[in-house]
Jmol script that loads the backbone (N, CA, C; Angstrom):
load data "model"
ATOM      1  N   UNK A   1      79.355 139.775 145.118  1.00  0.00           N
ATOM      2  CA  UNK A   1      80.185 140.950 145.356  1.00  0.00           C
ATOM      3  C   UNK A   1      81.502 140.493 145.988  1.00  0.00           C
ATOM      4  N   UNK A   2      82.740 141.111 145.079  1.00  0.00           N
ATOM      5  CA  UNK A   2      83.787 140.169 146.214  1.00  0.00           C
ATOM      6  C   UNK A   2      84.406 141.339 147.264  1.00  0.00           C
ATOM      7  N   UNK A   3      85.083 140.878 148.019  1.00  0.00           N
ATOM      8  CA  UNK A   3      85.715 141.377 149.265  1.00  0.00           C
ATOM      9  C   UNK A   3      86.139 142.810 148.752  1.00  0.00           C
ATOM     10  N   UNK A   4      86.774 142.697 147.636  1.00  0.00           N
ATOM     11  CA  UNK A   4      87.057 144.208 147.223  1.00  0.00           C
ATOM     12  C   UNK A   4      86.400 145.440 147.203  1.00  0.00           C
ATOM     13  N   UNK A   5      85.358 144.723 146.645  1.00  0.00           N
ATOM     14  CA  UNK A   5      83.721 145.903 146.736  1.00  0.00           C
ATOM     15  C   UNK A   5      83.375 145.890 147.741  1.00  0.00           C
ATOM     16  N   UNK A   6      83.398 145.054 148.612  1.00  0.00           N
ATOM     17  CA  UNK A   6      82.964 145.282 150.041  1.00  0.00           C
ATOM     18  C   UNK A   6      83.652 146.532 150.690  1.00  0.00           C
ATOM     19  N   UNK A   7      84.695 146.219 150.896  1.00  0.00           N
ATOM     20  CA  UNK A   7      86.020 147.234 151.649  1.00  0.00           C
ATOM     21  C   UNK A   7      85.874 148.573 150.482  1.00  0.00           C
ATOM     22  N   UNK A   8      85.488 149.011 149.758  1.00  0.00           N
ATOM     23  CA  UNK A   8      85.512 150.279 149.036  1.00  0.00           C
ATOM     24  C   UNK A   8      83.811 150.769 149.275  1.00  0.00           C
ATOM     25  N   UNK A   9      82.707 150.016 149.983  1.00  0.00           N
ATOM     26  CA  UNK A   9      81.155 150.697 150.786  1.00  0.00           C
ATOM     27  C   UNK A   9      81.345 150.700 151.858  1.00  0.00           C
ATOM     28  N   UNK A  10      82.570 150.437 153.021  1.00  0.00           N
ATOM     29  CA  UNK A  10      82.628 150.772 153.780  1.00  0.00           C
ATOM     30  C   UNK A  10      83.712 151.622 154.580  1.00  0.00           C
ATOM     31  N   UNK A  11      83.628 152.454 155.450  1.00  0.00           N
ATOM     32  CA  UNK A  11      84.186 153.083 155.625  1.00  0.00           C
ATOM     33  C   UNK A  11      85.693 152.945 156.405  1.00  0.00           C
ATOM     34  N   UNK A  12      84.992 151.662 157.371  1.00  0.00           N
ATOM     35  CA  UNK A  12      86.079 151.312 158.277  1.00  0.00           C
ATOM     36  C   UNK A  12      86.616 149.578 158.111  1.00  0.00           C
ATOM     37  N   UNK A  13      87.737 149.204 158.107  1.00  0.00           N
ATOM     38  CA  UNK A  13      87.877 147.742 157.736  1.00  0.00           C
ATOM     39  C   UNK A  13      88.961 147.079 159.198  1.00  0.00           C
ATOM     40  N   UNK A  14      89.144 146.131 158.771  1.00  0.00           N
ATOM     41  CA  UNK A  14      90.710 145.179 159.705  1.00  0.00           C
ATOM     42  C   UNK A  14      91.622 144.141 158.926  1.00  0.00           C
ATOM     43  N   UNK A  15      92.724 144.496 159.185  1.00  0.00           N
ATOM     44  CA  UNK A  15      93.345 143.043 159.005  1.00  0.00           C
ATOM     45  C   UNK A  15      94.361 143.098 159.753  1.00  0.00           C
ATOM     46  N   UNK A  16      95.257 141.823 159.432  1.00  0.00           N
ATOM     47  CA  UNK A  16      96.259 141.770 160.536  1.00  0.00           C
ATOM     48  C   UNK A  16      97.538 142.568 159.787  1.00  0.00           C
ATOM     49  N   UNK A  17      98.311 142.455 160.624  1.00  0.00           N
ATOM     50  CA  UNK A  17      99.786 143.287 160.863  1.00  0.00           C
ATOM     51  C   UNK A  17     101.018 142.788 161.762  1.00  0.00           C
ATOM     52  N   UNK A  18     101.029 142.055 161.146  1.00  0.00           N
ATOM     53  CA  UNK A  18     102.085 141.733 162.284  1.00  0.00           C
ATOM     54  C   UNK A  18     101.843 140.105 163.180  1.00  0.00           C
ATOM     55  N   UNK A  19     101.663 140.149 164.340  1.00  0.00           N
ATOM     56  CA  UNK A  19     100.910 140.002 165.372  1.00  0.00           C
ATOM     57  C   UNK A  19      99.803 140.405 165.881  1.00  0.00           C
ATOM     58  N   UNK A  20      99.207 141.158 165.379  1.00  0.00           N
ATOM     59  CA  UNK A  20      98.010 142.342 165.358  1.00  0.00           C
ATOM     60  C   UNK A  20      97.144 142.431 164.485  1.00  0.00           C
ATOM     61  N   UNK A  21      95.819 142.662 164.799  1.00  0.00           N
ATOM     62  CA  UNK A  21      95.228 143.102 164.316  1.00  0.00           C
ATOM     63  C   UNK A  21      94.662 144.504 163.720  1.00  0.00           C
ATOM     64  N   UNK A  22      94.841 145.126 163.110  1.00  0.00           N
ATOM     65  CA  UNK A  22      94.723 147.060 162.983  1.00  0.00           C
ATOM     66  C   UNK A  22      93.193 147.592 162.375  1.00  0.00           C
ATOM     67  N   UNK A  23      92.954 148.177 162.691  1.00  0.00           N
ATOM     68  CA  UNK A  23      91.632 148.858 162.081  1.00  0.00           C
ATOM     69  C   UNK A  23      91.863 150.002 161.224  1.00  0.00           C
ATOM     70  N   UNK A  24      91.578 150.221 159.839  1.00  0.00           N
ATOM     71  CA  UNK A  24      92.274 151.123 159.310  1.00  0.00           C
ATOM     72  C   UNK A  24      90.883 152.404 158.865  1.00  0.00           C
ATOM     73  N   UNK A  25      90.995 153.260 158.899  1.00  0.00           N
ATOM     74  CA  UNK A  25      90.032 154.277 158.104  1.00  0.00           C
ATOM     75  C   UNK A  25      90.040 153.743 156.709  1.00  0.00           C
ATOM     76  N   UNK A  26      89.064 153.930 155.677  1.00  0.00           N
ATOM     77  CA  UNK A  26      89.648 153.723 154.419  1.00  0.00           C
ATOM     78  C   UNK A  26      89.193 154.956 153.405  1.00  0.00           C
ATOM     79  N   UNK A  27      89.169 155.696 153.889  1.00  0.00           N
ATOM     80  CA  UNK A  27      89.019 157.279 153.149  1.00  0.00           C
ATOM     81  C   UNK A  27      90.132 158.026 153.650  1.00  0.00           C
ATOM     82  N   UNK A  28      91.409 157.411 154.570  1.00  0.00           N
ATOM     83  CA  UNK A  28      92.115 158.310 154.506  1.00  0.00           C
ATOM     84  C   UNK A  28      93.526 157.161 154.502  1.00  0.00           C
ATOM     85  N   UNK A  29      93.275 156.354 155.147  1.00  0.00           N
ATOM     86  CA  UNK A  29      94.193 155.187 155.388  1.00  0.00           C
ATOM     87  C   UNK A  29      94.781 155.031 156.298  1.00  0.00           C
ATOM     88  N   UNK A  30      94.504 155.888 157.408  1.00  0.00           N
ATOM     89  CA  UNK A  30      95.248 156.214 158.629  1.00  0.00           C
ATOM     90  C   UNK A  30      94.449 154.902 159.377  1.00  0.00           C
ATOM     91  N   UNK A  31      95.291 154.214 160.520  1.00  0.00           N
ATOM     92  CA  UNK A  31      95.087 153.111 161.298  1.00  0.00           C
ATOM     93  C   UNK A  31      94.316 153.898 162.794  1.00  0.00           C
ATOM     94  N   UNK A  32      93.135 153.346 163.163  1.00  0.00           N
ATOM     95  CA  UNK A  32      92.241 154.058 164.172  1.00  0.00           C
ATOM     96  C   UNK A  32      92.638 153.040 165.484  1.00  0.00           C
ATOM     97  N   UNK A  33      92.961 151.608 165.591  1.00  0.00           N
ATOM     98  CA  UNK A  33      93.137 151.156 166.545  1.00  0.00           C
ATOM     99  C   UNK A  33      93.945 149.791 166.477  1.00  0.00           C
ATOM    100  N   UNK A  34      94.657 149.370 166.749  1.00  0.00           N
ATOM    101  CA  UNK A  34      94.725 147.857 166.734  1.00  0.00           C
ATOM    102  C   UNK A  34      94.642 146.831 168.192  1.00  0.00           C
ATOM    103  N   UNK A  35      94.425 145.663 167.547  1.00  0.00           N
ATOM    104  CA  UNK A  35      94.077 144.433 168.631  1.00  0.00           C
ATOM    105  C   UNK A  35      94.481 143.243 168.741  1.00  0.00           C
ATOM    106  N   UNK A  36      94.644 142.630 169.676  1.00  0.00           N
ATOM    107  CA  UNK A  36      95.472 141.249 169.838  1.00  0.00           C
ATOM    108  C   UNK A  36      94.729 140.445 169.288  1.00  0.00           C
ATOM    109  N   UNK A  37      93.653 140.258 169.157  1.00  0.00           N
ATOM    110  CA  UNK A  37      92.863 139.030 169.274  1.00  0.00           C
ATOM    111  C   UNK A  37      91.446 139.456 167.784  1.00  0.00           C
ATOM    112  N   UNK A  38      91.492 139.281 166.598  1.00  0.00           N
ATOM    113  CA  UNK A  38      90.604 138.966 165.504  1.00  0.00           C
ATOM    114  C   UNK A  38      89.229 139.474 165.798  1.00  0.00           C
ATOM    115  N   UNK A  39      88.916 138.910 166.828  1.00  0.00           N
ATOM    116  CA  UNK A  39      87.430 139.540 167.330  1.00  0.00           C
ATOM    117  C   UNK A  39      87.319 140.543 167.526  1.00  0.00           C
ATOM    118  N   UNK A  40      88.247 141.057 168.703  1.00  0.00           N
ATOM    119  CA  UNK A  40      88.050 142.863 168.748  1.00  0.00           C
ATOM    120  C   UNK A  40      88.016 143.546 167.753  1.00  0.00           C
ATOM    121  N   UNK A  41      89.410 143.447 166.566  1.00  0.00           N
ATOM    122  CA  UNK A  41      88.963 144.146 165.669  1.00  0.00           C
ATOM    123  C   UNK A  41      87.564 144.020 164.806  1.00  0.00           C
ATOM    124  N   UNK A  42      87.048 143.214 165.027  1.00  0.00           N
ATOM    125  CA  UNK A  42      85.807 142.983 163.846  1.00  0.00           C
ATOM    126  C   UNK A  42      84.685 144.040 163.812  1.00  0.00           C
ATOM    127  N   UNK A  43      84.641 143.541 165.758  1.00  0.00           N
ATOM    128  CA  UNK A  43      83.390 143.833 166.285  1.00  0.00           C
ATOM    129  C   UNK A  43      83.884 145.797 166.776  1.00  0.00           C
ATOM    130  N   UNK A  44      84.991 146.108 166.601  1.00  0.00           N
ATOM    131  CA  UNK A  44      85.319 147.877 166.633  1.00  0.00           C
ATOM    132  C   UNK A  44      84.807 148.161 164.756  1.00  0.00           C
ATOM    133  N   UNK A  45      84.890 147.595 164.244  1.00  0.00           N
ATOM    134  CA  UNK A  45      84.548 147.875 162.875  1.00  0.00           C
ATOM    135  C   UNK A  45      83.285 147.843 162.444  1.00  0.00           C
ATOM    136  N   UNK A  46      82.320 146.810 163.103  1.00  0.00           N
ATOM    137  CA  UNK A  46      81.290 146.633 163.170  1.00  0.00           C
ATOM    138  C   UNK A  46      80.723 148.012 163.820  1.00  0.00           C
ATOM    139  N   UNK A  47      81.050 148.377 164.854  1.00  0.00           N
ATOM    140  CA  UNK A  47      80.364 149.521 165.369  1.00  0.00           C
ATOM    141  C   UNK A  47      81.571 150.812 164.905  1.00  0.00           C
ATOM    142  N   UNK A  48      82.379 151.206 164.281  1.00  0.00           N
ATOM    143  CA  UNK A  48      82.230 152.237 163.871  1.00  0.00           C
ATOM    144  C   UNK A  48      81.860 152.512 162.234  1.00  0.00           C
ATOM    145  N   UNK A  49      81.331 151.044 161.832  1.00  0.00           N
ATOM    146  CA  UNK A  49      80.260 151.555 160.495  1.00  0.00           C
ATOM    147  C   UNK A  49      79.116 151.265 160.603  1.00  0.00           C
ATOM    148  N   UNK A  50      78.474 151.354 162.066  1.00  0.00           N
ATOM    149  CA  UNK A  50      76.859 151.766 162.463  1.00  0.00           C
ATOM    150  C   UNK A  50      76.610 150.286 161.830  1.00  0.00           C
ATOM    151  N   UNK A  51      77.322 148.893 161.867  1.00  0.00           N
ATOM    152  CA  UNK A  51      76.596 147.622 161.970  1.00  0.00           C
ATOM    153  C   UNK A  51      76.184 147.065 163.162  1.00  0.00           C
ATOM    154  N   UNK A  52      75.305 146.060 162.810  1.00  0.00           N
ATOM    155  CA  UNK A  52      75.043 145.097 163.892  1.00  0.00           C
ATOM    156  C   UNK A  52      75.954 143.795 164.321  1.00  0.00           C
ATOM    157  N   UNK A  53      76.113 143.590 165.445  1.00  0.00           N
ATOM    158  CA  UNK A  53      76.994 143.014 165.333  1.00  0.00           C
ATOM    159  C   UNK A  53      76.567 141.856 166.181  1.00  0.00           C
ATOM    160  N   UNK A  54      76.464 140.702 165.465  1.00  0.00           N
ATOM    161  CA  UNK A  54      75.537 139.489 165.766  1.00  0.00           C
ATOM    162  C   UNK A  54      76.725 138.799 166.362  1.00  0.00           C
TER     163      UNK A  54
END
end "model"
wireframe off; spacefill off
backbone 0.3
color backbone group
């Protein structure tokens, strides 16, 4: 499955921007948070699509 299909079963994703990291909705496209540092965003994405986050 590539990355594409991934990001279209889930609801919430990240990438960077800038200097930043952003968390974007992807049913509407609106940006929910951004973060300095790669990890935060992962692990905010991880828990707002009800994953585990190892």
């Amino acid at each position: 499955m590539s990355t594409y299909d991934q990001k279209e079963k889930c609801k919430y994703s990240y990438c960077r921007r800038g200097n930043l990291w952003a968390v974007y909705d992807n049913e509407t496209g609106s940006k929910v948070d951004s973060f300095i540092e790669k990890e935060g965003a992962r692990k905010k994405v991880y828990d707002l699509n009800g994953w585990d986050y190892s």
